[in-house]
N, C-alpha and C positions, 0 to 999 in steps of 0.2 A: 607470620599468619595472624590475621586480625581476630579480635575478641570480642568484636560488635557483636551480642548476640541477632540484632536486625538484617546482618549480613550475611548471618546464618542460616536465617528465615528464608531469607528472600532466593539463598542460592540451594536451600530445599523446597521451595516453591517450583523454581523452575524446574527443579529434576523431573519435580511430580507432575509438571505439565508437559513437560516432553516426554516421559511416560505414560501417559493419560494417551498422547496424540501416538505410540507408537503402538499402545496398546489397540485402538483405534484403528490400526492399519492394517493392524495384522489377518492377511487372506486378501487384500483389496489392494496392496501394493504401493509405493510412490508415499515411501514415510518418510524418506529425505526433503521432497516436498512441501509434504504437509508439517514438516517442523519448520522449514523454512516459512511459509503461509502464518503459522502459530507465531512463530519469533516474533514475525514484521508487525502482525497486530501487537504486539507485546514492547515495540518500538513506539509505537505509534501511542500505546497507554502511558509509558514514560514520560515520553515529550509532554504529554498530558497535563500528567501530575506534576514537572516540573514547571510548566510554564501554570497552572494551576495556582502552585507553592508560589510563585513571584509574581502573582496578579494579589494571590491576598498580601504579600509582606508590602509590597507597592501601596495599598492601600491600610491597611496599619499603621505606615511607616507619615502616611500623609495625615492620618489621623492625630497620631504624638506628634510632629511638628506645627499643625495648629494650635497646639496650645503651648509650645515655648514661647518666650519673650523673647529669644533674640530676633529681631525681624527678617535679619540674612537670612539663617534656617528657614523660616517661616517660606521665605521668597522661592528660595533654592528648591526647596523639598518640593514647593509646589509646581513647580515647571518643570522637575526631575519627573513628578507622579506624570506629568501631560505628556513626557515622552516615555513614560514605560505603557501608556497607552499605546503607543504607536508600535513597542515593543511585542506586544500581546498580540497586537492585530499580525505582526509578521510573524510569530510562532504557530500562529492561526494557519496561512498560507502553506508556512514549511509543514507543518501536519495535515492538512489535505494532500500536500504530496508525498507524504508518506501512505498513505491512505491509498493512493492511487496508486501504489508501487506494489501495496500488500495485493490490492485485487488482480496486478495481472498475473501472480505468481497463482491467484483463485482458477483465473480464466485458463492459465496454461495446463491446472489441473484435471479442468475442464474435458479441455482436448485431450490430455493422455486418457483419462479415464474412456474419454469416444472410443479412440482405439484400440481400446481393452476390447470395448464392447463389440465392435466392429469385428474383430480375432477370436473372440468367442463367437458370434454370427458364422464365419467363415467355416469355425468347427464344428458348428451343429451342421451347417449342412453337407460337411463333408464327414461326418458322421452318421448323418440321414440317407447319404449317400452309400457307405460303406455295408448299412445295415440293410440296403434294397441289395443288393450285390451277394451276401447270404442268402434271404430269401430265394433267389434265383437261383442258386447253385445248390440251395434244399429241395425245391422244383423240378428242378433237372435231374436230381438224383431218384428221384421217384417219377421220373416221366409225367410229369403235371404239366399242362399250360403252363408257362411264363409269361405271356406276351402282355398281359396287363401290368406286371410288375418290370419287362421291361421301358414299356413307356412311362414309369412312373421315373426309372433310373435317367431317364434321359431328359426328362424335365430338372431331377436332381443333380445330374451333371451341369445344364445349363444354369441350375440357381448358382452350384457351387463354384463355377467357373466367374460369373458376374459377381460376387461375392468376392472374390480376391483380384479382382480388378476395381472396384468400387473402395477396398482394403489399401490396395498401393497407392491411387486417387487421395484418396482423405488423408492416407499419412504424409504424401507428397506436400500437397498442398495444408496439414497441420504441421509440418515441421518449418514449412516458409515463413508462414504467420508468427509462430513462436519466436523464432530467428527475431522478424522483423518487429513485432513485440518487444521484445528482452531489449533487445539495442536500443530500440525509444526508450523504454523504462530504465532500463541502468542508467542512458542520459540524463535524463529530465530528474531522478532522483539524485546527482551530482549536483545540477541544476540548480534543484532546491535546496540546498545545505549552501553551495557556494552563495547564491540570492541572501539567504537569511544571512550568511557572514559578513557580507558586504554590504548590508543593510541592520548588522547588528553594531556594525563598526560605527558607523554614521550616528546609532542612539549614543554607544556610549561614550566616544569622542564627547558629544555633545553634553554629556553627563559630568564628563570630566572637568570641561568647560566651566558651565555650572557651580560644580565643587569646587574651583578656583575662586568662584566671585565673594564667597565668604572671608570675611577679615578673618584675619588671624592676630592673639591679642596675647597677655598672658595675666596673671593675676594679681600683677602688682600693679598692672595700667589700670589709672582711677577712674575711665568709662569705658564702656566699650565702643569699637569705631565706629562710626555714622554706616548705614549699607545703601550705599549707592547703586546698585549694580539690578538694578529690578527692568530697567529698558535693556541695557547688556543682556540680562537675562533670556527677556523677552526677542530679542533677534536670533538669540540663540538656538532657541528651540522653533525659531521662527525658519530659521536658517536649514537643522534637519528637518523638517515635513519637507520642504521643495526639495532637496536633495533624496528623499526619499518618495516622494512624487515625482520628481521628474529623473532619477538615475536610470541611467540605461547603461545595462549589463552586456557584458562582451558576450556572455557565456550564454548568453538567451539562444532557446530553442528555437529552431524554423518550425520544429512541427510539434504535434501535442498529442495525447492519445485520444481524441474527437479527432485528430486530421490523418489517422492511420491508412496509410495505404495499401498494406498487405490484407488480405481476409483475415478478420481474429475468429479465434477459435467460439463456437458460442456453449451455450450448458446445452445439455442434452438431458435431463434428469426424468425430462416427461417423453422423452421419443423413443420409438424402437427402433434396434439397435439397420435393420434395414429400409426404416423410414428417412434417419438421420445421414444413412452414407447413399441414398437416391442420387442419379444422376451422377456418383463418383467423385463429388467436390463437397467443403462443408461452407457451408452460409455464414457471409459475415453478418457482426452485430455492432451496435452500436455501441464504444466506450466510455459515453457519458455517466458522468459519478454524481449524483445529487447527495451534499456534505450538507446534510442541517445542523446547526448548532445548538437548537432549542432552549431552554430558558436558561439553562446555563452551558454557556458556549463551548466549553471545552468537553462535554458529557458528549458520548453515542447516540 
């Protein structure tokens, strides 16, 4: 068991947020969900801070090699920093798709919550329904008219029957979309991890590269060796950008969450609950994700 106390922090942090998100849930349901929703932003802050943490040592590290005297170093570091550029930009990509992964687990919460709502709908009216159905049998008991409060039953019959047919509608057709959701998103989120491996392999292959062109000498040798290798270098790093411009990955997606086919689930947070299941089917939306990077690129 480790004694990092920062590792104690961090793994009393998340308790307390996944206690926060369960406390949260509690009476409104779908906490397994919403930890999962929590998590993936929590994924998504990591990648963050990591790839954050290696854009400043990147940049540090280019800073202390402009001022050594060996000119190798000098060379090396410097073409190494021009490909952890390109490093940065691909950490970029793989965290928009983490990004797009956390929202459809948003979007699927979406749609259960609809059907929450949808099944409390169902229940008021066949509650509205139950409650007309006493009145008339207190009417009846006392020889009153009923006939007004039959017609009212029967209007409530026909809500509450359209009501659970508008109910198996929407959940029909949100459990398709979720399906065909999830299947794209599990993809494209393999997608993106394999893409960055096989595009991280390409930097630091080339990195390695790199590190080789430095002499190697030791302290009895009366100069150090001449460093040749600044055109080598240069091809090198010349070498991954096309490689990383022009690879083309086996594992590429046909289709993307802009190209979804099934109806996705949309928010309903401003609709009533029998505005939203009208007509019996739910409205697709569109899954376009505007990622700003703002002044510092890695930031929300």
């Amino acid at each position: 068991m480790t004694s990092n106390p920062g590792y104690h922090m961090d793994k009393a942090a998340s308790a307390v947020r996944r206690g926060s998100v369960r406390l949260s849930s509690l009476g409104s349901g779908h906490s397994e969900l919403k930890l999962v929703i929590s998590e993936s932003k929590n994924v998504k802050k990591s990648w963050k801070n990591v790839a954050r943490a290696q854009q400043g040592a990147s940049s540090y590290l280019s800073k202390w090699a402009e001022s050594e005297e060996n000119v190798a170093i000098q060379d090396v570091i410097s073409h190494i920093t021009e490909l952890h550029s390109s490093w940065t930009d691909i950490q970029k990509d793989l965290i928009c798709g983490i990004k797009k992964n956390a929202i459809v687990y948003e979007r699927i919460l979406d749609a259960e919550k609809a059907l929450d709502q949808a099944k409390k709908y169902v229940e008021s009216c066949q509650a509205k329904e139950k409650k007309i159905k006493k009145e008339i049998e207190r009417l009846e008991k006392k020889g009153e008219d009923s006939s007004s409060q039959q017609m009212k039953l029967e209007k409530a019959n026909q809500a509450a029957e359209l009501a659970v047919v508008e109910l198996e509608g929407c959940h029909r057709e949100t459990e398709a979309a979720k399906a065909s959701l999830l299947r794209t998103a599990l993809s494209e989120y393999a997608e993106s991890f394999q893409r960055m491996a096989a595009q991280c392999g390409i930097v630091f292959a080339a990195q390695q590269k790199l590190a080789d062109l430095i002499p190697k000498f030791h302290a009895r040798d009366l100069s150090v060796p001449q460093y040749e290798g600044s055109s080598q270098a240069s091809l090198i790093v010349r070498d991954a950008h096309f490689q990383l411009r022009t690879g083309a990955f086996p594992f590429e997606s046909s289709t993307s969450f802009t190209e979804e086919k099934e109806p996705l689930p949309p928010s309903y947070s401003s609709v009533h609950p029998d505005e939203k299941l009208e007509h019996g089917h739910v409205v697709a939306e569109d899954m376009q994700v505007d990622i700003g990077w703002g002044s510092d690129e890695f930031d929300d």
